[in-house]
PDB file of N, CA, C and O in Angstrom:
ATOM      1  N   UNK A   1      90.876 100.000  98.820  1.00  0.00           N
ATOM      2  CA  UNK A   1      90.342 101.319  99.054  1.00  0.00           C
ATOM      3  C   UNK A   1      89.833 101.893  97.734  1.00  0.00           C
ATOM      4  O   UNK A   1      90.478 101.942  96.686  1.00  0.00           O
ATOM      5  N   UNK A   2      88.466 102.360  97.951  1.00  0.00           N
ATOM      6  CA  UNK A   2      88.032 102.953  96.610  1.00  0.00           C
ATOM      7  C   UNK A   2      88.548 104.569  96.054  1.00  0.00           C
ATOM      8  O   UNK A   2      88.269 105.523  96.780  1.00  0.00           O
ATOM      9  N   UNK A   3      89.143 104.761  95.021  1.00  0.00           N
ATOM     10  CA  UNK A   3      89.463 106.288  95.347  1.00  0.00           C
ATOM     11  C   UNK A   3      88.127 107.154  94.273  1.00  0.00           C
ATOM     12  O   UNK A   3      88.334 107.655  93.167  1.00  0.00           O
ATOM     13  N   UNK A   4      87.103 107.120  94.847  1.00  0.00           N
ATOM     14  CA  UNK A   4      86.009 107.405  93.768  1.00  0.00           C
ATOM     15  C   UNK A   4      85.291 108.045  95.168  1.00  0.00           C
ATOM     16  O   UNK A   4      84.608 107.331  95.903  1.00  0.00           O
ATOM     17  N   UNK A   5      85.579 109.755  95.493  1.00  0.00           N
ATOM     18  CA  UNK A   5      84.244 110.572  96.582  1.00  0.00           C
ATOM     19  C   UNK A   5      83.738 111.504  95.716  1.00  0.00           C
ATOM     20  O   UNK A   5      84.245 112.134  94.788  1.00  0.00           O
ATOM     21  N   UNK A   6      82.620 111.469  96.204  1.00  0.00           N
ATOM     22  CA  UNK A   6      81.396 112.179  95.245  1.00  0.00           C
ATOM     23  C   UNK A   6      80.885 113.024  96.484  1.00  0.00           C
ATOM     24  O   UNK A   6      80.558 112.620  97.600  1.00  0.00           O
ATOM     25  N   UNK A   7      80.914 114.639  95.843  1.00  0.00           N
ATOM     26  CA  UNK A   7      80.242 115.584  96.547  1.00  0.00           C
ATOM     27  C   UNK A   7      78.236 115.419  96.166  1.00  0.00           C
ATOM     28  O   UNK A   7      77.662 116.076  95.297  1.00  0.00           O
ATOM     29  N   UNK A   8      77.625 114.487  97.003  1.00  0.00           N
ATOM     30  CA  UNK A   8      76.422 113.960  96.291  1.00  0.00           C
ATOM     31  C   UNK A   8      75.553 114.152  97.778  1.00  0.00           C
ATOM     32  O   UNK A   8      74.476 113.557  97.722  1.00  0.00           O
ATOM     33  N   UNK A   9      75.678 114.521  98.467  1.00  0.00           N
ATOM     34  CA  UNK A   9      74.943 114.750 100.143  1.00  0.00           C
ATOM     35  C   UNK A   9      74.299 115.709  99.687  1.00  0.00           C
ATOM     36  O   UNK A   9      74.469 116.668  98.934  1.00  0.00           O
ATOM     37  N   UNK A  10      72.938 114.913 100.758  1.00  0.00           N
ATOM     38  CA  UNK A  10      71.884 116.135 100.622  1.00  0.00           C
ATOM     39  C   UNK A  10      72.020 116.730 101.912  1.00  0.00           C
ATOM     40  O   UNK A  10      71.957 116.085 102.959  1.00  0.00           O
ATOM     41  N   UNK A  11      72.264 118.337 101.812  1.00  0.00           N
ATOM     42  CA  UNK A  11      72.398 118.257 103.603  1.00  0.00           C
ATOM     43  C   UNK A  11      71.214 118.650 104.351  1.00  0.00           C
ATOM     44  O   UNK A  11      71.170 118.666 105.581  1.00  0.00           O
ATOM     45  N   UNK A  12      69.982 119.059 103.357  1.00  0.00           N
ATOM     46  CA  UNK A  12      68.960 119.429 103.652  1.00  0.00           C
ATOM     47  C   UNK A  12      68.141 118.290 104.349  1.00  0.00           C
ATOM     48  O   UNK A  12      67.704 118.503 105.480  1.00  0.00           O
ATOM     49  N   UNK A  13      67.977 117.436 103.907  1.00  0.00           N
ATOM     50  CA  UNK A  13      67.142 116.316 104.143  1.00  0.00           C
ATOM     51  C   UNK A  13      68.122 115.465 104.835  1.00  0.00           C
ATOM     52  O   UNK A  13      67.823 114.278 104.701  1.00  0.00           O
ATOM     53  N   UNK A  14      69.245 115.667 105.567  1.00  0.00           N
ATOM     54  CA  UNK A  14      70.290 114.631 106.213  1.00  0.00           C
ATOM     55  C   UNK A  14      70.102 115.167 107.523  1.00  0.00           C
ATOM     56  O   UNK A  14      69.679 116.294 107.781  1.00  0.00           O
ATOM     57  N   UNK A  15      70.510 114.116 108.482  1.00  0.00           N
ATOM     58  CA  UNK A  15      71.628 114.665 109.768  1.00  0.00           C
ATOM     59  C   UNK A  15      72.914 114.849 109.632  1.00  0.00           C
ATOM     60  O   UNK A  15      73.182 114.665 108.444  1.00  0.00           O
ATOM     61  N   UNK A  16      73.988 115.157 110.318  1.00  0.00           N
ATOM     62  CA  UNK A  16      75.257 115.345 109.789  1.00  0.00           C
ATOM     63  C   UNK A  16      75.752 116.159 111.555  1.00  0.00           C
ATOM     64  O   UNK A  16      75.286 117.119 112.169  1.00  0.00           O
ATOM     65  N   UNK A  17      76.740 115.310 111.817  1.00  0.00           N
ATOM     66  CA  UNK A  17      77.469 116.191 112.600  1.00  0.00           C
ATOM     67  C   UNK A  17      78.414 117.822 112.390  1.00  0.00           C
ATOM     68  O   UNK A  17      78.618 118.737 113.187  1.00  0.00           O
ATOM     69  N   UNK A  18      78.899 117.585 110.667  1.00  0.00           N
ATOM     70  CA  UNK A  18      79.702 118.623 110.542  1.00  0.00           C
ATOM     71  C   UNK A  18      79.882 118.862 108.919  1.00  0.00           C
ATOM     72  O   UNK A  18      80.254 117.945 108.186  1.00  0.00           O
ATOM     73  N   UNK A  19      79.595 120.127 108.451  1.00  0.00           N
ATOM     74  CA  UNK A  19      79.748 120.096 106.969  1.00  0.00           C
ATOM     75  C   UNK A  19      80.670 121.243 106.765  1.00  0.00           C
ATOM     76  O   UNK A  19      80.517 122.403 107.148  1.00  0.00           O
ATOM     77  N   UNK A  20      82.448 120.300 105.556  1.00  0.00           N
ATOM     78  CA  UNK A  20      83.338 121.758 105.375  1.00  0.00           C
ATOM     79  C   UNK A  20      83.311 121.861 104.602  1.00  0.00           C
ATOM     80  O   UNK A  20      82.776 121.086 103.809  1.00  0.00           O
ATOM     81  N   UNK A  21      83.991 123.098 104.279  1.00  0.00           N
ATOM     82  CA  UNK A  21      83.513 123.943 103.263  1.00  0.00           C
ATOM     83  C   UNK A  21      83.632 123.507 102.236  1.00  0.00           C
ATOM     84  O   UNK A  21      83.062 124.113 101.328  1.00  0.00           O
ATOM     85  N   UNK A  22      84.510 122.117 101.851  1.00  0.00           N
ATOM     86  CA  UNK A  22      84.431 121.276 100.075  1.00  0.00           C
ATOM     87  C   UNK A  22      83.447 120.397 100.089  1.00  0.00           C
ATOM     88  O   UNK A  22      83.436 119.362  99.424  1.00  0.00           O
ATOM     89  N   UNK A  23      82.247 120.911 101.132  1.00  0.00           N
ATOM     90  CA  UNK A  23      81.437 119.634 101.020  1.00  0.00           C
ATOM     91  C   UNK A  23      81.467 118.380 101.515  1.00  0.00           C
ATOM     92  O   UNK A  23      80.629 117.559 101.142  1.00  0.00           O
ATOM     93  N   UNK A  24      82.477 118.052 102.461  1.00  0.00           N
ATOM     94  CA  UNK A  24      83.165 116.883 102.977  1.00  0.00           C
ATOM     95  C   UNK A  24      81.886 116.847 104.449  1.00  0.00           C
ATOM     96  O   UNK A  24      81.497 117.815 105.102  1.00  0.00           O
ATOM     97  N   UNK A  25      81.527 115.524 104.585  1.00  0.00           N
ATOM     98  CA  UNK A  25      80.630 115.486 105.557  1.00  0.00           C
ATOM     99  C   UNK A  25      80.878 114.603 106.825  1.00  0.00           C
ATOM    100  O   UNK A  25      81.386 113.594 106.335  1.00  0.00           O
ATOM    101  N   UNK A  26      80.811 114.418 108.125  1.00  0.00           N
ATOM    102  CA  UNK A  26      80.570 113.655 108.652  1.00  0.00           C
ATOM    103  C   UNK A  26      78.977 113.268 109.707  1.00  0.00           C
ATOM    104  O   UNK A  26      78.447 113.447 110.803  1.00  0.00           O
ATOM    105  N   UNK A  27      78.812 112.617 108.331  1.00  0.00           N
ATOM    106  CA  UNK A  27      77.356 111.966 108.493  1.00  0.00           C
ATOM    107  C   UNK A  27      76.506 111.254 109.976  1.00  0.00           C
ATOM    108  O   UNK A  27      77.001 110.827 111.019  1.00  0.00           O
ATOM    109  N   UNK A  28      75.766 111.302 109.751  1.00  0.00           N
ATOM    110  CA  UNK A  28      74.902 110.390 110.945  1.00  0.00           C
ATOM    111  C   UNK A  28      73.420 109.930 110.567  1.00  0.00           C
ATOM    112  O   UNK A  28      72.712 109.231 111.292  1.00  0.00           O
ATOM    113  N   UNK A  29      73.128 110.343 109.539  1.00  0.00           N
ATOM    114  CA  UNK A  29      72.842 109.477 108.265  1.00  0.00           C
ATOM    115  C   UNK A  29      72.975 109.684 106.907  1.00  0.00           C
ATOM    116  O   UNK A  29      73.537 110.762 106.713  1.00  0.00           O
ATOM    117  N   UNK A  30      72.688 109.092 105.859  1.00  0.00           N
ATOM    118  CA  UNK A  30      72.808 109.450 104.850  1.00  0.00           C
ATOM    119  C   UNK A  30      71.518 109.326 103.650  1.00  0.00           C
ATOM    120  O   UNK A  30      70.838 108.428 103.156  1.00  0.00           O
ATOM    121  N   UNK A  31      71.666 110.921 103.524  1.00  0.00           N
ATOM    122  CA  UNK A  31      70.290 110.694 102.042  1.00  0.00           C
ATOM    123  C   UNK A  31      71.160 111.434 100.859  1.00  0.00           C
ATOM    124  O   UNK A  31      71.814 112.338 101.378  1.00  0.00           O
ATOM    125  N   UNK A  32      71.343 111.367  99.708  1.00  0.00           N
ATOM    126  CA  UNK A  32      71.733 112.068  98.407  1.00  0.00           C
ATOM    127  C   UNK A  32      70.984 113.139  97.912  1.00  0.00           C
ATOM    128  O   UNK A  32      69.829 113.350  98.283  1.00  0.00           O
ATOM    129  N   UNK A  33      71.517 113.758  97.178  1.00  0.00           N
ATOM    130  CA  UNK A  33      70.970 114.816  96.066  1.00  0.00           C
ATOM    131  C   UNK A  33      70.903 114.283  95.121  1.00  0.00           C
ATOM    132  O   UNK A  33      71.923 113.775  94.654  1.00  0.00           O
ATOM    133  N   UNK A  34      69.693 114.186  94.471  1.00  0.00           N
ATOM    134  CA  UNK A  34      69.473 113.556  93.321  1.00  0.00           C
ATOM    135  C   UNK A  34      70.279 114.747  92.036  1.00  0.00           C
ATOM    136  O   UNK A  34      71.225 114.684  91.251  1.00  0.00           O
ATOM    137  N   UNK A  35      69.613 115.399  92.288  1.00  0.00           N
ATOM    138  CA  UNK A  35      70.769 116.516  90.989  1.00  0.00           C
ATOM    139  C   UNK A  35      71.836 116.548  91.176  1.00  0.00           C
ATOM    140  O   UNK A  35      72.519 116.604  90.153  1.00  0.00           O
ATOM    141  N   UNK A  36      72.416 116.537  92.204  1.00  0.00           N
ATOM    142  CA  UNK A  36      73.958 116.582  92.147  1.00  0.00           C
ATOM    143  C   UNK A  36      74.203 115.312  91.855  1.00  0.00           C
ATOM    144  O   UNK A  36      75.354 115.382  91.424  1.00  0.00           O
ATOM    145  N   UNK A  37      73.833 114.007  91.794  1.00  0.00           N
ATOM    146  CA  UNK A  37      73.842 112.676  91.384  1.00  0.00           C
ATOM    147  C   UNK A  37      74.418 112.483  89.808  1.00  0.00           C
ATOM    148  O   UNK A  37      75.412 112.037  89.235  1.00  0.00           O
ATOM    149  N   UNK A  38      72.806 113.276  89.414  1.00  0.00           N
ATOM    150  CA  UNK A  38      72.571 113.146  88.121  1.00  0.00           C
ATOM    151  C   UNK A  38      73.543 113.598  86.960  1.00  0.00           C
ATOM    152  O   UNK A  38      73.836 113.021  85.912  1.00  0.00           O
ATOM    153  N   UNK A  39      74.012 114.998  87.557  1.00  0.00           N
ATOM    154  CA  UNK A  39      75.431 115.568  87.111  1.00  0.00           C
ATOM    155  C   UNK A  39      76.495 115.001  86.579  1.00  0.00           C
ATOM    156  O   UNK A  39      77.242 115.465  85.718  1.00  0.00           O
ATOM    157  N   UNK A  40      76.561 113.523  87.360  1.00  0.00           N
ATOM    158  CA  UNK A  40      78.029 112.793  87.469  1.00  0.00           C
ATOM    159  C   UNK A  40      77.180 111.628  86.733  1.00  0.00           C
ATOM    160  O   UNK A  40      76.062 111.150  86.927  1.00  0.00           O
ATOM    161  N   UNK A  41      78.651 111.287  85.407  1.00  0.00           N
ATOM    162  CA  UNK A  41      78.210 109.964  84.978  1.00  0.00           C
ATOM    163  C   UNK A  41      77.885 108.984  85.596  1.00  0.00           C
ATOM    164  O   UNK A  41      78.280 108.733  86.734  1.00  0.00           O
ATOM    165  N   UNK A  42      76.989 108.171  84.820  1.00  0.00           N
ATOM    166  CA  UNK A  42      76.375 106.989  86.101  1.00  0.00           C
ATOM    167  C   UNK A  42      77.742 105.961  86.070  1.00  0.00           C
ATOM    168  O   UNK A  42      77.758 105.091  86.941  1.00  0.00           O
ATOM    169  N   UNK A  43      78.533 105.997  85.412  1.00  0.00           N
ATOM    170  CA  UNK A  43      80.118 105.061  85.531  1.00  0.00           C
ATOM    171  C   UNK A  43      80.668 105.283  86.856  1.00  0.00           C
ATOM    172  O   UNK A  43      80.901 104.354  87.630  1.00  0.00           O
ATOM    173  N   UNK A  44      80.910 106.685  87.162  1.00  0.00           N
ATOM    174  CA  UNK A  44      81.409 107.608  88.220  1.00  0.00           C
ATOM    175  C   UNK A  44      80.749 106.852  89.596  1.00  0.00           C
ATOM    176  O   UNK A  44      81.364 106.361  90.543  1.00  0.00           O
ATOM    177  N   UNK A  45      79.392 106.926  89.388  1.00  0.00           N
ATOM    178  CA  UNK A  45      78.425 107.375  90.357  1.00  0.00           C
ATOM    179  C   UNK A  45      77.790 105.378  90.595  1.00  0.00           C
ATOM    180  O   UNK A  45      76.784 104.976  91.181  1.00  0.00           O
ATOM    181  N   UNK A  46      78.861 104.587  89.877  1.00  0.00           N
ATOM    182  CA  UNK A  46      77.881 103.670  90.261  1.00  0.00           C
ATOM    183  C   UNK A  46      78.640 102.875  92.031  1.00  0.00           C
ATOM    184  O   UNK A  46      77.969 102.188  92.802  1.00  0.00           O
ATOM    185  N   UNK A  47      79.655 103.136  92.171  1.00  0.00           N
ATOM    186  CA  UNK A  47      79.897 102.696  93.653  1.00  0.00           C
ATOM    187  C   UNK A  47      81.001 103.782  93.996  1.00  0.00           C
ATOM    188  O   UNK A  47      81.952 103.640  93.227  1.00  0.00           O
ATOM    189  N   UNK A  48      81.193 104.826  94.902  1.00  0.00           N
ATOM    190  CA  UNK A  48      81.454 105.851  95.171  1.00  0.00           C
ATOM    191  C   UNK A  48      81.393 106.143  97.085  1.00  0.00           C
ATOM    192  O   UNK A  48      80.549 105.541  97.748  1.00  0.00           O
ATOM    193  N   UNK A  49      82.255 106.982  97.660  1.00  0.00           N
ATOM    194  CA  UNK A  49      82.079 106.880  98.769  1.00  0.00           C
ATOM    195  C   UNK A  49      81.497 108.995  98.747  1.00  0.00           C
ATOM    196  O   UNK A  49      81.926 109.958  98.111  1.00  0.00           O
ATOM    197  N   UNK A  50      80.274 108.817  99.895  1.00  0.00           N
ATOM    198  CA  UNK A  50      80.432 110.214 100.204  1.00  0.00           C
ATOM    199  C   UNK A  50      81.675 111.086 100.776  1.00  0.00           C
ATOM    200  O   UNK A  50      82.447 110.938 101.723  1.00  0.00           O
ATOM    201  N   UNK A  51      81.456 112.382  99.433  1.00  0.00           N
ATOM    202  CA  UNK A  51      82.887 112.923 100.240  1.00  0.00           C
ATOM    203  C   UNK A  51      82.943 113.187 101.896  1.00  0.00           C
ATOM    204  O   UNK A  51      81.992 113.580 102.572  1.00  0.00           O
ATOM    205  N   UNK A  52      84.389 112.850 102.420  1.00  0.00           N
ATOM    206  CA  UNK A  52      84.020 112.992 103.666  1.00  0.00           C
ATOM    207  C   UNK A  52      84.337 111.720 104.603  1.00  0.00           C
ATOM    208  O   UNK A  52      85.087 111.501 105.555  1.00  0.00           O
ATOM    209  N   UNK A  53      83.507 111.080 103.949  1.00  0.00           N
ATOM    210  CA  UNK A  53      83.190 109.557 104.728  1.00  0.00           C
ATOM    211  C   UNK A  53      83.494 108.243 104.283  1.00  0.00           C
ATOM    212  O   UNK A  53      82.862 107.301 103.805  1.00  0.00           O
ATOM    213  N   UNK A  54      85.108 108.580 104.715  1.00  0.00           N
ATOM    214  CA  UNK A  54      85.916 107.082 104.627  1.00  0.00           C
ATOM    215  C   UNK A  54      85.156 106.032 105.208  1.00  0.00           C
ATOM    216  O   UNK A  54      84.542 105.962 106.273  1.00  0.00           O
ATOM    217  N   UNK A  55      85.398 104.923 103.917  1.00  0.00           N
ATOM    218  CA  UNK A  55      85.215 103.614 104.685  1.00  0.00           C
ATOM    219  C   UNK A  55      83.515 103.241 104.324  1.00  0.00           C
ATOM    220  O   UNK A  55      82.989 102.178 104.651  1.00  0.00           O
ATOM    221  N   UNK A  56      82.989 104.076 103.773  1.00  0.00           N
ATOM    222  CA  UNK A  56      81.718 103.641 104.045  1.00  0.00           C
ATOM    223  C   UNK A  56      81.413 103.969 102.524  1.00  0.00           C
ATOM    224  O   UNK A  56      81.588 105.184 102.434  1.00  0.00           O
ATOM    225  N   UNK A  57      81.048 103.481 101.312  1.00  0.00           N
ATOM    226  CA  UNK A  57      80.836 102.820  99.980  1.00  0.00           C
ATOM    227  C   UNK A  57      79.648 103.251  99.882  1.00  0.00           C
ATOM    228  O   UNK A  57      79.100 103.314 100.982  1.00  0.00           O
ATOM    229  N   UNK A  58      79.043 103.561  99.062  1.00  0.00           N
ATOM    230  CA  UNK A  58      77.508 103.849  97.952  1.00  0.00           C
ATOM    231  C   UNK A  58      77.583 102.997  96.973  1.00  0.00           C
ATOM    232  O   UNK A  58      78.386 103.401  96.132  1.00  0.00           O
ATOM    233  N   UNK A  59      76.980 101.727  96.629  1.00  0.00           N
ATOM    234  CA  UNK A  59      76.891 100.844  95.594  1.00  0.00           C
ATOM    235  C   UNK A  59      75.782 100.760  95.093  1.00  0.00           C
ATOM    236  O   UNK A  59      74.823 100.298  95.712  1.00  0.00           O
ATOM    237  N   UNK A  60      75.715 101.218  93.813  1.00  0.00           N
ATOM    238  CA  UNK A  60      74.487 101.290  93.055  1.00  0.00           C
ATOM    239  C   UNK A  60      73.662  99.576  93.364  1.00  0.00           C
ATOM    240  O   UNK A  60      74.385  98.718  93.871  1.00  0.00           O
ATOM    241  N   UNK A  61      72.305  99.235  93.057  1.00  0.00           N
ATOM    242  CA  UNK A  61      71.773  98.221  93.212  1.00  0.00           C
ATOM    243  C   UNK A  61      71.717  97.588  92.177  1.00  0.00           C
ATOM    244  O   UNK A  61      70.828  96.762  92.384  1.00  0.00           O
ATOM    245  N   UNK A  62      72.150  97.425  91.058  1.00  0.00           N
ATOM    246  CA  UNK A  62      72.851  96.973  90.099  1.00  0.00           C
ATOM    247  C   UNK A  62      73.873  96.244  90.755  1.00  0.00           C
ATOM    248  O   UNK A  62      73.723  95.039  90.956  1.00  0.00           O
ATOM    249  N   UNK A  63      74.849  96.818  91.094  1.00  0.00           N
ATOM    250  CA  UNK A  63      76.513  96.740  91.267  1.00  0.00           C
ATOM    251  C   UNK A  63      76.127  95.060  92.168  1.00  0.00           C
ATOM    252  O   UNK A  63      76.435  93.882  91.987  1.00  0.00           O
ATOM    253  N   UNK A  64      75.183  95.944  93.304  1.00  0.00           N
ATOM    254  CA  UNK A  64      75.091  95.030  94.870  1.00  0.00           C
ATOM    255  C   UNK A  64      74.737  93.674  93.938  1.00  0.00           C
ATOM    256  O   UNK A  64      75.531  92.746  94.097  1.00  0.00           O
ATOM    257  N   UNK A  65      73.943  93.509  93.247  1.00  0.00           N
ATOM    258  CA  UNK A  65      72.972  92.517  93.050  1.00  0.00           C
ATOM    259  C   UNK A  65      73.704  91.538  92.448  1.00  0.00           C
ATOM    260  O   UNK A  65      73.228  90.411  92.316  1.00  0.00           O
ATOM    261  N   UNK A  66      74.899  91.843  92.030  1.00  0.00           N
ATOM    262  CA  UNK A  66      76.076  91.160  91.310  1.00  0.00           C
ATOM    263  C   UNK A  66      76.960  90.310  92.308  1.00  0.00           C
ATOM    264  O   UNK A  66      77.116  89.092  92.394  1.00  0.00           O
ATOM    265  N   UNK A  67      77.556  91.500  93.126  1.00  0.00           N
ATOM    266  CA  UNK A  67      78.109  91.079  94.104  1.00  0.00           C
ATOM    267  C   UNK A  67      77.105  90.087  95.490  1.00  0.00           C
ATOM    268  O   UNK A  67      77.622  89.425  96.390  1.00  0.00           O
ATOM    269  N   UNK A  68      76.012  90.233  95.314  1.00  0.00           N
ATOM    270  CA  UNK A  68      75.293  89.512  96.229  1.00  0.00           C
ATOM    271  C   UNK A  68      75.547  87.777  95.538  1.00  0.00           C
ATOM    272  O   UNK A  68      76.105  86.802  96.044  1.00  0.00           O
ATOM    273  N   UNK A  69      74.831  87.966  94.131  1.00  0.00           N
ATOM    274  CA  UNK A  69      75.595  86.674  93.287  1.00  0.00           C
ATOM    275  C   UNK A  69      76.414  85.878  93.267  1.00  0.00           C
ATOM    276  O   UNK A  69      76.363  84.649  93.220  1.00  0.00           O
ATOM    277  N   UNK A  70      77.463  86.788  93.315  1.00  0.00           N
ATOM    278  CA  UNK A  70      78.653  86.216  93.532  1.00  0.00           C
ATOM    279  C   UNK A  70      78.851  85.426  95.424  1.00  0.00           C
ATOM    280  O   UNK A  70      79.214  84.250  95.382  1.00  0.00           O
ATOM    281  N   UNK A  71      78.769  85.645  95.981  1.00  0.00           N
ATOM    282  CA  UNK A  71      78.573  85.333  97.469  1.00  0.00           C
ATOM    283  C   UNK A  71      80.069  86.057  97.732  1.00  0.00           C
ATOM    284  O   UNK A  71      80.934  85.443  98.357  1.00  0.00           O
ATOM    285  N   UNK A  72      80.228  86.954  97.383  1.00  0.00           N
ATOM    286  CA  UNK A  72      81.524  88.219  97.982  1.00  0.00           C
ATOM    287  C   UNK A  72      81.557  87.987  99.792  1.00  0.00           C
ATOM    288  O   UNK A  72      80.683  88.128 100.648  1.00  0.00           O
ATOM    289  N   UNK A  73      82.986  87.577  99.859  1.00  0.00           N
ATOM    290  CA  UNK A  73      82.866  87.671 101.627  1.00  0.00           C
ATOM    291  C   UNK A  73      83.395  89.065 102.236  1.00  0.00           C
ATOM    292  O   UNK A  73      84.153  89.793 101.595  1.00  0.00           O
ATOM    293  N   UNK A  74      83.080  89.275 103.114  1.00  0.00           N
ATOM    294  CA  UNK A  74      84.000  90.411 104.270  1.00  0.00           C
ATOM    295  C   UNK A  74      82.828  92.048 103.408  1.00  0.00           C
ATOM    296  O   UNK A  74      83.138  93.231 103.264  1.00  0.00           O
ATOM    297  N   UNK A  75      81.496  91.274 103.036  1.00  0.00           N
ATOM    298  CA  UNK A  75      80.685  92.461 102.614  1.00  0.00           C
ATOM    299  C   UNK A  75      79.563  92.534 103.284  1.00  0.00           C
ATOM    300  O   UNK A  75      78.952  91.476 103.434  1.00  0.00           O
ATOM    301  N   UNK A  76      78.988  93.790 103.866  1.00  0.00           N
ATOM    302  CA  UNK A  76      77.939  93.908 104.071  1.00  0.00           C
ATOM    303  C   UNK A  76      77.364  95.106 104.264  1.00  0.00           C
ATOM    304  O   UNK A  76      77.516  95.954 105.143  1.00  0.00           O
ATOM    305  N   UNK A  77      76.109  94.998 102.513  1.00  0.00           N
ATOM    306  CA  UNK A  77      75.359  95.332 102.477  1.00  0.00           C
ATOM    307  C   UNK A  77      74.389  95.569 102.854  1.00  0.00           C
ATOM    308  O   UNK A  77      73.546  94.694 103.053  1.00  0.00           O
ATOM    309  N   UNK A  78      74.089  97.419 103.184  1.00  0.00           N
ATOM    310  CA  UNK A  78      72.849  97.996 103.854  1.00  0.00           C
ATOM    311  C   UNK A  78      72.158  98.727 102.970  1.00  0.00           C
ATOM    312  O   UNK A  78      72.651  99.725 102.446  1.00  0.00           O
ATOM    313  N   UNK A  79      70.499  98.147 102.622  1.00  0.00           N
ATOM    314  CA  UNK A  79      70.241  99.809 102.301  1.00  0.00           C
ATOM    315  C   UNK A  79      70.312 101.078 102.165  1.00  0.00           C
ATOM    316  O   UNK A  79      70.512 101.325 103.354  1.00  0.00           O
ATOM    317  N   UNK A  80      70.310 101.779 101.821  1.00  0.00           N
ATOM    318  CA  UNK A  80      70.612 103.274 101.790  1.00  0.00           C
ATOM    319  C   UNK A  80      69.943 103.684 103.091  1.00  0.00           C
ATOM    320  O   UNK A  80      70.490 103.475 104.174  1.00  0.00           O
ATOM    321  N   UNK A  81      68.846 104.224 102.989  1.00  0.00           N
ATOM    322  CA  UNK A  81      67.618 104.512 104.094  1.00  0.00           C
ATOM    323  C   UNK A  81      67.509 103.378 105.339  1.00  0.00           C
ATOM    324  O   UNK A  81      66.584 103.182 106.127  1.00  0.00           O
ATOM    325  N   UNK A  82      68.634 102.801 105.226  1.00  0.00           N
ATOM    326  CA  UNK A  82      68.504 102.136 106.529  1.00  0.00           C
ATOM    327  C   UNK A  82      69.704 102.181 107.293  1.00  0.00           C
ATOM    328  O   UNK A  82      69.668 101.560 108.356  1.00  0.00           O
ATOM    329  N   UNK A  83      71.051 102.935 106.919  1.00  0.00           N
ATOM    330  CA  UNK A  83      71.936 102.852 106.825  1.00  0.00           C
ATOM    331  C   UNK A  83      72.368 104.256 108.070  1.00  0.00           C
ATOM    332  O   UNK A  83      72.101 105.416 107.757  1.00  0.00           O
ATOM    333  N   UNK A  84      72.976 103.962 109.311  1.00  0.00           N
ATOM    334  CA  UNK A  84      73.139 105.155 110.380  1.00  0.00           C
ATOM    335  C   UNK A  84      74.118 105.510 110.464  1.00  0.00           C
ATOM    336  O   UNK A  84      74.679 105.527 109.368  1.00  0.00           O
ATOM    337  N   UNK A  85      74.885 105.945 111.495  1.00  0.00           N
ATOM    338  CA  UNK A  85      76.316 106.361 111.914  1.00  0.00           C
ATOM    339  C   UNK A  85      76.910 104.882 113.194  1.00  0.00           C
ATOM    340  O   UNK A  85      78.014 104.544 113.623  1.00  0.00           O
ATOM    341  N   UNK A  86      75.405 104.345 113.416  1.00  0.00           N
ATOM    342  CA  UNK A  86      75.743 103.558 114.718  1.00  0.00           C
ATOM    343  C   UNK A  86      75.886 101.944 114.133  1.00  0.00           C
ATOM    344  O   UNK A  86      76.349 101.029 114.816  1.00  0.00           O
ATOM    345  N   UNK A  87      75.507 101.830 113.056  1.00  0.00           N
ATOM    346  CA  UNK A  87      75.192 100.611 112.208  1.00  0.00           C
ATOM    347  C   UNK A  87      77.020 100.128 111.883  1.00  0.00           C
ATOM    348  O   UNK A  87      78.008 100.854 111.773  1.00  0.00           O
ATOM    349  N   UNK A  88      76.897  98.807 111.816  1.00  0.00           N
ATOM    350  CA  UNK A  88      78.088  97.646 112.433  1.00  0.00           C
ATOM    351  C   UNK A  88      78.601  97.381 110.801  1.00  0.00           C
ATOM    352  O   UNK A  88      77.820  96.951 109.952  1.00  0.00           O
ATOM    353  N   UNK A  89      79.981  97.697 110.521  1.00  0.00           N
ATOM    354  CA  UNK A  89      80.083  97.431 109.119  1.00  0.00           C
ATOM    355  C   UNK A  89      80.985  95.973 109.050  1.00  0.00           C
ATOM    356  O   UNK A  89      81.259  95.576 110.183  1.00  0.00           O
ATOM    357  N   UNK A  90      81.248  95.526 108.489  1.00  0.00           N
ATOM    358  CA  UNK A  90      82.350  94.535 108.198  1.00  0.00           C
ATOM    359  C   UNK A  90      82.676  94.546 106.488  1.00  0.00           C
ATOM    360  O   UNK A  90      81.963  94.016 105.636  1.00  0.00           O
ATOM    361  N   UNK A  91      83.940  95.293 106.247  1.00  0.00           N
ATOM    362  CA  UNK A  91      84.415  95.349 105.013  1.00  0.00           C
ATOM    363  C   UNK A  91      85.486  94.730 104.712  1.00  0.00           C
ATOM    364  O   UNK A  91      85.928  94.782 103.565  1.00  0.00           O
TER     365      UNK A  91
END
């Protein structure tokens, strides 16, 4: 379990079933805030889960491209912008 959530949701440009008041989201898709991103060291910010939304990882494309390398099992990697509420994870 990663313990790294980042208040980084854009809620403007998102769907979202429900947003509380610390910012905690439950998504139905996901886009970021780039300024609120930028805020947080890129150390912080390089694999991070939206606050809110257990279980589901933000890995910089750096990070992925490593782990793709490596042939990491029980992973799978989605795009950002392709990435839903209905989409099939295996972690």
């Amino acid at each position: 379990m990663l313990d790294n959530s980042l208040a980084g949701y854009d809620f403007d440009n998102s769907q979202y079933i429900r947003q509380e008041a610390d910012d905690s989201v439950s998504a139905i898709n996901i886009r970021l805030d780039a300024d609120k991103l930028l805020a947080i060291p890129f150390a912080k910010r390089r694999m991070f889960e939206v606050k809110g939304m257990r279980s589901t990882y933000i890995v910089h494309e750096s990070a992925a491209e490593r782990l793709i390398a490596l042939n990491a099992n029980g992973l799978h990697l989605v795009p950002l912008l392709e990435w839903d509420m209905g989409f099939g994870f295996t972690i």
